[in-house]
N, CA, C and O atoms as a MOPAC input file, in Angstrom:
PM7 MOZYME 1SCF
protein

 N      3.61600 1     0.37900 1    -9.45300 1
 C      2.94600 1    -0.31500 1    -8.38000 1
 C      1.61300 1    -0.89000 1    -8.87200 1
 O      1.27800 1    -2.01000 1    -8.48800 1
 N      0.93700 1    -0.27400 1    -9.59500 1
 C     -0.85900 1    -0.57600 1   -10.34400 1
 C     -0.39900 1    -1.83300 1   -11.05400 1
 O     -1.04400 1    -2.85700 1   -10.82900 1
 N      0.48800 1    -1.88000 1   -11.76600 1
 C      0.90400 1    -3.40100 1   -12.50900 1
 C      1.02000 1    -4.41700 1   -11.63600 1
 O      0.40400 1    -5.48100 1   -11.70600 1
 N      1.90200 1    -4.06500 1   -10.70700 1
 C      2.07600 1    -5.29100 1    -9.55500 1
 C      0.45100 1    -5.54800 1    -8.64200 1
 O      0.28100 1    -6.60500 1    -8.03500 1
 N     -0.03100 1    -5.06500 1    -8.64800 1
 C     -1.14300 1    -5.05800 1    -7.95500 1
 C     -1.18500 1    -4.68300 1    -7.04100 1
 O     -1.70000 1    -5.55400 1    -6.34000 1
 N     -0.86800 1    -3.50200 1    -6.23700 1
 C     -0.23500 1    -3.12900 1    -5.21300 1
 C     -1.11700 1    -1.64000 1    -4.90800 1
 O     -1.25500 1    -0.69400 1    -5.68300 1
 N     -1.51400 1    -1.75500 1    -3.86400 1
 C     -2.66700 1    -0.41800 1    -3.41400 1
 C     -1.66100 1     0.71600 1    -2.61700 1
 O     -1.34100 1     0.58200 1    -1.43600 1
 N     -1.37300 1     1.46200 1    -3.18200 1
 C     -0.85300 1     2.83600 1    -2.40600 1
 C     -1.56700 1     3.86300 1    -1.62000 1
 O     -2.54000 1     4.43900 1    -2.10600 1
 N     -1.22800 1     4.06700 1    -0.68100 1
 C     -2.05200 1     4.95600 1     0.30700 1
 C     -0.73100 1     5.94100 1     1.24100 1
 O      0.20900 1     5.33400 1     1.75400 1
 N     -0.82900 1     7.23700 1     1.33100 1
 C      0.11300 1     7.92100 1     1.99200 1
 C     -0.72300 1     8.33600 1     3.13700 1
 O     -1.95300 1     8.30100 1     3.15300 1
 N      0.08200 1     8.75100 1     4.13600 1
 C     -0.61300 1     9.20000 1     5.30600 1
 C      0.54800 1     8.45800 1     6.14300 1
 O      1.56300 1     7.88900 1     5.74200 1
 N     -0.08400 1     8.71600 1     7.79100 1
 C      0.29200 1     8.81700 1     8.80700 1
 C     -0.36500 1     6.98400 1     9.25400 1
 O     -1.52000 1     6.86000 1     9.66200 1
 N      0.39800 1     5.96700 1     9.11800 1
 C     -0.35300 1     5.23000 1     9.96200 1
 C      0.10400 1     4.50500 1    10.73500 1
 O      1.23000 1     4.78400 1    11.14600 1
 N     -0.74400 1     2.97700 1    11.37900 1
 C     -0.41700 1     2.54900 1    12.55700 1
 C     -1.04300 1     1.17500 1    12.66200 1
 O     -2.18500 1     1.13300 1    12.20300 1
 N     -0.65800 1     0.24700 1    13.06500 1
 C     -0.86200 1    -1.04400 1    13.08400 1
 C     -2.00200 1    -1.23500 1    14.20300 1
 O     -1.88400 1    -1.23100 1    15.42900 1
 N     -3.41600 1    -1.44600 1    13.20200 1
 C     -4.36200 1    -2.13900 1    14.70500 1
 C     -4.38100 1    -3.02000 1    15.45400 1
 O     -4.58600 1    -3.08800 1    16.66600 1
 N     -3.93500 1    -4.43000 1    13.94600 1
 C     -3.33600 1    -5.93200 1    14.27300 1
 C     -2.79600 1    -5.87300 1    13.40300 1
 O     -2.55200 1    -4.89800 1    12.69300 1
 N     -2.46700 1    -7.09700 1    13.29500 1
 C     -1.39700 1    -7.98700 1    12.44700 1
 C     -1.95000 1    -7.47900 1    10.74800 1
 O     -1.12600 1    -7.16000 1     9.89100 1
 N     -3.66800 1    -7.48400 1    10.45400 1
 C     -3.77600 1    -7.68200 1     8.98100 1
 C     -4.40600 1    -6.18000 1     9.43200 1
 O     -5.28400 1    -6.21100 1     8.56900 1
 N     -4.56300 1    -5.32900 1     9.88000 1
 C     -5.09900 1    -3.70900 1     9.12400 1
 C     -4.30900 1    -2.79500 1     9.87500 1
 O     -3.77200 1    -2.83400 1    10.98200 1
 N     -4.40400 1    -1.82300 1     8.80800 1
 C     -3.79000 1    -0.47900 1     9.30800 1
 C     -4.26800 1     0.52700 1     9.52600 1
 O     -5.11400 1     0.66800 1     8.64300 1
 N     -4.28300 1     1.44000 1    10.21600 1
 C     -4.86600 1     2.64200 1    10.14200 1
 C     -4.03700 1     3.90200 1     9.66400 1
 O     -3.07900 1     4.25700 1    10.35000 1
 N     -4.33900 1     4.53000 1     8.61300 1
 C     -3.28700 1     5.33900 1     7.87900 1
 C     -4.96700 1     6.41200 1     7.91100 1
 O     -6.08900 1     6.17400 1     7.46600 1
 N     -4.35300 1     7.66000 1     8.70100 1
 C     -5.11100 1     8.81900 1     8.71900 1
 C     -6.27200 1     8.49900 1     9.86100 1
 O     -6.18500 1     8.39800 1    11.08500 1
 N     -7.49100 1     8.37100 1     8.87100 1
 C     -8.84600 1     8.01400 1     9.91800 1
 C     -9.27700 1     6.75900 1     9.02600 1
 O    -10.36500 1     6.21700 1     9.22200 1
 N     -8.57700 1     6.40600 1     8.24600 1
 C     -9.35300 1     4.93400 1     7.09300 1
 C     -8.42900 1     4.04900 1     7.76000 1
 O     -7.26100 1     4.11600 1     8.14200 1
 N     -9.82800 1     2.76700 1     7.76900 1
 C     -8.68200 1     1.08700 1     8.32400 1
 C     -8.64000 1     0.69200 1     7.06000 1
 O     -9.59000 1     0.88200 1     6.30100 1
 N     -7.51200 1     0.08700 1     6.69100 1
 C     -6.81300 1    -0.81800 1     5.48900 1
 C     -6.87000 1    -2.24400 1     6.00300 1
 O     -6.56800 1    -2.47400 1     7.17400 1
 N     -7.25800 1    -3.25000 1     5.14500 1
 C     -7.28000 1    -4.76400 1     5.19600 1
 C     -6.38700 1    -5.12500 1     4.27000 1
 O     -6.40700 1    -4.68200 1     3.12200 1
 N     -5.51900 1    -5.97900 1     4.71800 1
 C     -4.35500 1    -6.92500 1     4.00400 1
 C     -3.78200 1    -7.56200 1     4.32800 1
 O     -3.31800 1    -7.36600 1     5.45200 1
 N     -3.33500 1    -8.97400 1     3.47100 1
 C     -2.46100 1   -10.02300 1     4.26200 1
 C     -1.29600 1    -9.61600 1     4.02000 1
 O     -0.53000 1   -10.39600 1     4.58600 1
 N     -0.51500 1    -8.52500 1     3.29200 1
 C      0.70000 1    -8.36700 1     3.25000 1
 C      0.52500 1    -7.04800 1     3.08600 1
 O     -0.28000 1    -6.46200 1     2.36200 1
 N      1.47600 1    -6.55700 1     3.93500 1
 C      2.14200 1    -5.11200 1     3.74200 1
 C      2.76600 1    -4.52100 1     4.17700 1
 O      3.08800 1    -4.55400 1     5.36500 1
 N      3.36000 1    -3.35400 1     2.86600 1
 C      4.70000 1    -2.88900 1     2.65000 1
 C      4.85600 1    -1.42200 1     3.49500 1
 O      4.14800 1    -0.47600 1     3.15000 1
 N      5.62400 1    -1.30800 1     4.39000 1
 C      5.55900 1     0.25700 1     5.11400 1
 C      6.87900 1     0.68600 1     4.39600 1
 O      7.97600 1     0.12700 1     4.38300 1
 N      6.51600 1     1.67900 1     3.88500 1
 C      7.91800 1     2.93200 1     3.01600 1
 C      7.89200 1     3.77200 1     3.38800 1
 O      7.05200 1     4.49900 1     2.85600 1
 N      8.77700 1     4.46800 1     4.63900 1
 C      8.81200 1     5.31800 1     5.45300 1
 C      9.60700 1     6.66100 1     4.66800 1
 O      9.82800 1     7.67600 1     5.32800 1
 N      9.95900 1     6.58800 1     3.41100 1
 C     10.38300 1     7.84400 1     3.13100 1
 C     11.83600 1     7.81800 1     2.79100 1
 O     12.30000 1     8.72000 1     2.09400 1
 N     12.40300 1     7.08300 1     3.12700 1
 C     14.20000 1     6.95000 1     3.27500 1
 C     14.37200 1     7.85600 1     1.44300 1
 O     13.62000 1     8.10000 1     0.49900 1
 N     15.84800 1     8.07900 1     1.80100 1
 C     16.68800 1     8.94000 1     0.65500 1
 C     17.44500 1     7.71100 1     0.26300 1
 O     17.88200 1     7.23200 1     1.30900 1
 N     17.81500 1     6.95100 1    -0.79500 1
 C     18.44300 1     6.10200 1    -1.17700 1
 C     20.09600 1     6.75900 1    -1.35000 1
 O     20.06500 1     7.81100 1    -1.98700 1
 N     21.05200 1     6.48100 1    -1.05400 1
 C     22.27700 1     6.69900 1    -1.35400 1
 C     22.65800 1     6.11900 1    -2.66900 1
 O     22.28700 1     4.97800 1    -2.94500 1
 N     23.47300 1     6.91600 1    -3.62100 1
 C     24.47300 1     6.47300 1    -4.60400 1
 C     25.27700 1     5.22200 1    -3.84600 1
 O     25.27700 1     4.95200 1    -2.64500 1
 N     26.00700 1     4.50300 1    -5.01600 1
 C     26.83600 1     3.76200 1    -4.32600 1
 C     27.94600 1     3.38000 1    -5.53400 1
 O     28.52500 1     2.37300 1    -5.94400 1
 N     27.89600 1     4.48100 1    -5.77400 1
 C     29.66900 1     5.05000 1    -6.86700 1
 C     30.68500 1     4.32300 1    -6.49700 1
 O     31.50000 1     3.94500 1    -7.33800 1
 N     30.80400 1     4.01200 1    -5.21100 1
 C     31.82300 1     3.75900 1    -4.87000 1
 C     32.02300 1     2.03300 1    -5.31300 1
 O     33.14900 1     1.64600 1    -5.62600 1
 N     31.10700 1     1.27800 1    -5.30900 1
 C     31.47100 1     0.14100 1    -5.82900 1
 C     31.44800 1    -0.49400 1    -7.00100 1
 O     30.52500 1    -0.18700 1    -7.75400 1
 N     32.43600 1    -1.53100 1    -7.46400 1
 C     32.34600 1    -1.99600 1    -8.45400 1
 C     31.41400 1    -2.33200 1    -9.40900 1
 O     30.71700 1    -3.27700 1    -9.03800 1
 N     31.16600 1    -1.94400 1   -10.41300 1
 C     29.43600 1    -2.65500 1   -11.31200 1
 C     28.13300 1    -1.71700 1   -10.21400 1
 O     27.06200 1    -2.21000 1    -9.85900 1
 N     28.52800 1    -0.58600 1    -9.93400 1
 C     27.23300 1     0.41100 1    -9.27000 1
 C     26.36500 1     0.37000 1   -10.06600 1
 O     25.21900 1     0.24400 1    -9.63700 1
 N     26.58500 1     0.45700 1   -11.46200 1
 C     25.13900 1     0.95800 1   -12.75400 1
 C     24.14300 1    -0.21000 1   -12.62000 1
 O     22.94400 1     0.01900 1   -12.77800 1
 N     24.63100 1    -1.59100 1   -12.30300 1
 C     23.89000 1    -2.63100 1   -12.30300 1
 C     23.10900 1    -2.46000 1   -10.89800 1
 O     22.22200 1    -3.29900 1   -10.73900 1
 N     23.28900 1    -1.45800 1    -9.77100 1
 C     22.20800 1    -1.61000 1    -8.55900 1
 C     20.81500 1    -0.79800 1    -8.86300 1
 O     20.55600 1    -0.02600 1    -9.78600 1
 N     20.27800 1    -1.09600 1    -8.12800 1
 C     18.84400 1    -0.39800 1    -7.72100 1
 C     18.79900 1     0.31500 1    -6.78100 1
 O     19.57200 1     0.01400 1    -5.87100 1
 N     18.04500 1     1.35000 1    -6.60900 1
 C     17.46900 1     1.59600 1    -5.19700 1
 C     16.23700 1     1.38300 1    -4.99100 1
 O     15.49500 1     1.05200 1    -5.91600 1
 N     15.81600 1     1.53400 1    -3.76200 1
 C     14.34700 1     1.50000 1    -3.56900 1
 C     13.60400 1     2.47700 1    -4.03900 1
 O     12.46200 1     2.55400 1    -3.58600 1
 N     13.93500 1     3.23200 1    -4.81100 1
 C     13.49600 1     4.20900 1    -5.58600 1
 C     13.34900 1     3.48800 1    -7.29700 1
 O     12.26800 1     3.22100 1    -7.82000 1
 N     14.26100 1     3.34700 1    -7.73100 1
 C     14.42800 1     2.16600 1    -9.32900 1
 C     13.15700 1     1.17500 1    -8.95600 1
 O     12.13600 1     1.23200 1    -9.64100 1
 N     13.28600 1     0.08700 1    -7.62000 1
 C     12.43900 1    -0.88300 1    -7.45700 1
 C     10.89400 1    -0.77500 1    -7.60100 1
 O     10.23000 1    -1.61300 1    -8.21100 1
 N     10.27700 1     0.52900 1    -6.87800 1
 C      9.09300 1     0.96900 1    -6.44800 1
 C      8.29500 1     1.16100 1    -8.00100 1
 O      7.11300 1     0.91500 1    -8.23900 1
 N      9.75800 1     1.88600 1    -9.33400 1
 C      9.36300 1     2.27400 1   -10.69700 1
 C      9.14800 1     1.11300 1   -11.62300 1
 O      8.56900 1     1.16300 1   -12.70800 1
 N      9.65200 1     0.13600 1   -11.09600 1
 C     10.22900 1    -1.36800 1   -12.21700 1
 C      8.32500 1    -1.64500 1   -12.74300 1
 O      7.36400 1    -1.72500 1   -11.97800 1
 N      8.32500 1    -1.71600 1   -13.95500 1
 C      7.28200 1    -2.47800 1   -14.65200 1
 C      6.76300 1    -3.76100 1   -14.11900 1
 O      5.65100 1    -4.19000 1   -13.81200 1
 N      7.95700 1    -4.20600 1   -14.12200 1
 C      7.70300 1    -6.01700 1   -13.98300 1
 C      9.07800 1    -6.37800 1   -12.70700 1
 O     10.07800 1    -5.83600 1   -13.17800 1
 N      9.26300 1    -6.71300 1   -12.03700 1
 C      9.99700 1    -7.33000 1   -11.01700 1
 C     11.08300 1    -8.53000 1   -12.07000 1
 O     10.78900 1    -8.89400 1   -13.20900 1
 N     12.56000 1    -9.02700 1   -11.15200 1
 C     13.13000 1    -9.61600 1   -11.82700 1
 C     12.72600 1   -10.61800 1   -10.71200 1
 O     12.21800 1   -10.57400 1    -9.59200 1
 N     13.42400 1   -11.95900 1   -11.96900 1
 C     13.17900 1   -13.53000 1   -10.64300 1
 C     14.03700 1   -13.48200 1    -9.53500 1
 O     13.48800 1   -13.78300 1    -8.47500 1
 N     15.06500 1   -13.22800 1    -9.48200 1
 C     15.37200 1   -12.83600 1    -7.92400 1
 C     16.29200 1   -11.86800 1    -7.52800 1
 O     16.76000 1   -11.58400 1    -8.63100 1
 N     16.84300 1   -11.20600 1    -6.78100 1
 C     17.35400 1   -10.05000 1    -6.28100 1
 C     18.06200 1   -10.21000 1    -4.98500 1
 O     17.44900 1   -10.63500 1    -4.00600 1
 N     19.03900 1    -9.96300 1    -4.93800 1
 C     19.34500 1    -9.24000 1    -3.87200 1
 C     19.49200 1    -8.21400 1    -2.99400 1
 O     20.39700 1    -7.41300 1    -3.22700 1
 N     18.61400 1    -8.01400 1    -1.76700 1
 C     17.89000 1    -6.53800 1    -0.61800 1
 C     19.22100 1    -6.58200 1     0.27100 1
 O     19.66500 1    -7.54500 1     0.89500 1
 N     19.82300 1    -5.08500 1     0.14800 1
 C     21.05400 1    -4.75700 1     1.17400 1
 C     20.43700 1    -3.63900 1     1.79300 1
 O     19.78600 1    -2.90600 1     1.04800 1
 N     20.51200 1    -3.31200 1     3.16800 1
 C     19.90300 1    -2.44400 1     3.64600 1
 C     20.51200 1    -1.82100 1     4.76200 1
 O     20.65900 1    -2.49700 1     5.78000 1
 N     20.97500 1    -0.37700 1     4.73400 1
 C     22.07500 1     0.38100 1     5.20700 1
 C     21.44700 1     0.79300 1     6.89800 1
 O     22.17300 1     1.19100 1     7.80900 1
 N     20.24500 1     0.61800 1     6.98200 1
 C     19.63900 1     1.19200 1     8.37100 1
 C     19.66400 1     0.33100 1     9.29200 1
 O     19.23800 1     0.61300 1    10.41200 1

């Protein structure tokens, strides 16, 4: 995430407006942001060429991002 430029903060938070958050008792300022609520990523053995997926777990670790991707999302 520090490579991408990307500020991590855990806690409990909550949308004041549109650009800050409140996570704990600190307000956060940003024009973009990412809420990661925790989810368990599933295997997905079951399909063809599985070794070639990610999870949002692989993604969060990646060094460098690829030029484009495809987001499937089971929830």
């Amino acid at each position: 995430m520090v490579n991408n430029k990307v500020d991590v903060y855990n806690g409990y938070g909550e949308f004041e407006d549109k650009y800050h958050v409140k996570i704990n008792d600190k307000v956060i300022k940003g024009n973009k942001i990412l809420i990661s609520t925790g989810s368990k990523p599933m295997t997905a053995k079951f399909i063809k060429g599985y070794e070639h997926i990610k999870s949002s777990d692989d993604i969060f670790k990646m060094e460098q991002l690829p030029k484009s991707m495809i987001v499937i999302g089971a929830g």
